[in-house]
C-alpha positions in Angstrom: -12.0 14.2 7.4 -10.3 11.2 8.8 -7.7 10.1 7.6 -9.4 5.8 7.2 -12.3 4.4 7.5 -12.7 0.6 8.4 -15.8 -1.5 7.6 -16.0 -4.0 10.2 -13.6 -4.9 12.8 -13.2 -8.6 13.2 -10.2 -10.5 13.6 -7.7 -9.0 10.6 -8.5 -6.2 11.2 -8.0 -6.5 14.5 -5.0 -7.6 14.7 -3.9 -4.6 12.3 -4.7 -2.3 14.7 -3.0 -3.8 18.0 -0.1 -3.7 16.0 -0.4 0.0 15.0 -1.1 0.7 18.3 2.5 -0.8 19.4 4.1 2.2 17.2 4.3 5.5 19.4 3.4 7.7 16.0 0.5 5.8 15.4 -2.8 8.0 15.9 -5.9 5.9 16.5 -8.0 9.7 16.0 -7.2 9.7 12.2 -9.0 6.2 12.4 -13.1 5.6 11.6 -14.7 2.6 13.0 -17.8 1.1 11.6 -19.5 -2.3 12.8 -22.7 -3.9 13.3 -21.6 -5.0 17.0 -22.4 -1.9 19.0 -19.5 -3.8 21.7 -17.3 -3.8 19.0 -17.5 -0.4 18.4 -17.8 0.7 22.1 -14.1 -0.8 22.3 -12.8 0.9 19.9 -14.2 4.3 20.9 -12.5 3.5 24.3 -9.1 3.2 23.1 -9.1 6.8 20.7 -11.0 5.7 17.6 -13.6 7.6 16.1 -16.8 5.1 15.6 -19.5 5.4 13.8 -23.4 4.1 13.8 -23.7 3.6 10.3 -21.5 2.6 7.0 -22.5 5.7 5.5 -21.4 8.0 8.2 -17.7 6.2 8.0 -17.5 6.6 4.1 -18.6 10.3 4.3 -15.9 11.0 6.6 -13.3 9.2 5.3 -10.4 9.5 3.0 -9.5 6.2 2.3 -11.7 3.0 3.0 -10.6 -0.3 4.3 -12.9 -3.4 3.8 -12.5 -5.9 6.4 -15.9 -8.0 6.3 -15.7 -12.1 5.5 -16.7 -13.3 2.1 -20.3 -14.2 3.4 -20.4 -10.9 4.4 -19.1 -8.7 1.4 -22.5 -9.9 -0.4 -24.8 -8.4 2.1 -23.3 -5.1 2.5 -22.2 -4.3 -1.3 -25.4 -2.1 -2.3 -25.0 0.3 0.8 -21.3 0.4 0.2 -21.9 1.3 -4.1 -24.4 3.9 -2.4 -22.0 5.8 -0.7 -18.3 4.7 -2.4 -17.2 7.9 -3.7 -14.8 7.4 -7.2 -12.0 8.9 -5.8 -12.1 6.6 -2.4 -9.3 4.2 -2.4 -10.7 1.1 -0.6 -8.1 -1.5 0.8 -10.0 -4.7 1.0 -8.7 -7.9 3.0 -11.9 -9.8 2.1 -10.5 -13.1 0.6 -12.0 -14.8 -2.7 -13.4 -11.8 -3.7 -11.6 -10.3 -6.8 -11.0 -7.4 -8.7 -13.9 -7.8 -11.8 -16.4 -8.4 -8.9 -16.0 -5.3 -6.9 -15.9 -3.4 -10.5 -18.9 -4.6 -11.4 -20.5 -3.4 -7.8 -18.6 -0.4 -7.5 -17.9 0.8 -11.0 -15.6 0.3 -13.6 -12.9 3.0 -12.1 -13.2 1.7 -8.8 -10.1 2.3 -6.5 -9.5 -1.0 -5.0 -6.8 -2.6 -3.5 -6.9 -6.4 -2.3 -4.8 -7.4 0.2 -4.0 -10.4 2.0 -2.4 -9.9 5.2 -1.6 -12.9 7.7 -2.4 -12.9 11.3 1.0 -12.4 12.3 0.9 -8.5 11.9 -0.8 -8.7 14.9 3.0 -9.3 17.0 4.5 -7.4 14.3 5.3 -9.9 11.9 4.0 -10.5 8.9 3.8 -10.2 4.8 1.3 -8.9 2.5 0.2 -9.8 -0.8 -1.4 -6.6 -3.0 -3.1 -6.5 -6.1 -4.7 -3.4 -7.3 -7.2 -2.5 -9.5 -6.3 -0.4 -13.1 -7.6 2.8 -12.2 -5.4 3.0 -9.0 -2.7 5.3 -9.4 1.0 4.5 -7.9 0.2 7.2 -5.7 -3.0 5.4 -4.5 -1.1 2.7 -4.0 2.0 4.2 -1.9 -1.5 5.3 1.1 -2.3 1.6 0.7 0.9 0.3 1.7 1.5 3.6 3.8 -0.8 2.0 6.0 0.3 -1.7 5.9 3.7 -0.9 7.3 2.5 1.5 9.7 -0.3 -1.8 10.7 3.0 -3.8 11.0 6.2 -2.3 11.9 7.4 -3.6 15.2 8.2 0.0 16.6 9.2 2.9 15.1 12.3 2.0 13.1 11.1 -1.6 12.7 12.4 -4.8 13.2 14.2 -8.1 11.4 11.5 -10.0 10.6 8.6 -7.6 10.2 7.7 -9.0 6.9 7.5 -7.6 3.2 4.8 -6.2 1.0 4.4 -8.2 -2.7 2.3 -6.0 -4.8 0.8 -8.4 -7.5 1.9 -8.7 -10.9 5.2 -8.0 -8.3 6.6 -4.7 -9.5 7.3 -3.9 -6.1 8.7 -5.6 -2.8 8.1 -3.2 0.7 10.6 -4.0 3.7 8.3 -3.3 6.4 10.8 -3.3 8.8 12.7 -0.2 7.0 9.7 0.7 4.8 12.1 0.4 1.5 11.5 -0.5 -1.9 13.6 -3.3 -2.9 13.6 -3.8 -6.4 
């Protein structure tokens, strides 16, 4: 089982991943690729990543699920993603305007779903991240979420002075992602 799964590659996603990749601890075989563009996919198979033909095939295999479609997108693919969501999935979703009554409704009530709202500039190793989660995710559920954030973002392995925070929403919590501390 890997260890994500991401559903569509475009340009957040992205530019999560070239950061990871700047981090020597960072595995891209723990890492599931799904996309419609079979070039998409093609790229990421080159570079390590473990892609996949169909959404169903990545959420089978996957551990944790990260959502990375644009809003006019999310609408489309919703019924094959309720299909396959398993309850205990946590799914990370950077899909903006969507919130967290909507993908209850699609997904179910208990739902594991975390929004996030990265900027571009994780992609040179700088950024900061806005997180809201949904009630049924567990502070554990959250610590893979933002497990994977600073490991999308550090600069290198110890990380760097101005790599950015994490604000998880009501903000209970502020993540250095430079040091990966809590700091309240």
């Amino acid at each position: 089982m890997l260890r994500y799964g991401f559903i569509a590659a475009g340009n957040i996603i992205r530019s999560m991943h070239r950061g990871a990749e700047m981090n020597e601890d960072y595995n891209p075989a723990e890492i599931g690729i799904y996309d419609i563009n079979e070039e998409v996919r093609k790229d990421y198979a080159a570079r390590g990543y473990k892609t996949f033909d169909s959404m169903k095939e990545l959420i089978d295999n996957s551990e944790m699920l990260v959502l990375g479609v644009t809003p006019k997108v999310v609408g489309f693919i919703i019924d094959e993603l309720a299909e396959n969501y398993r309850p205990d999935q946590v799914m990370l979703t950077v899909v903006t305007g969507v919130e967290q009554p909507w993908y209850q409704e699609h997904l179910g009530k208990d739902c594991k779903v975390v929004i996030c709202m990265p900027n571009m500039s994780s992609q040179v190793g700088e950024g900061a991240f806005a997180v809201s989660r949904s009630e049924a995710c567990t502070d554990e559920d959250v610590d893979k979420v933002t497990n994977i954030i600073v490991k999308t973002s550090r600069t290198n392995d110890e990380g760097a002075f101005g790599d950015g925070k994490i604000f998880i929403f009501p903000v209970e919590t502020v993540i250095t992602v430079s040091s990966g501390k809590n700091e309240l």
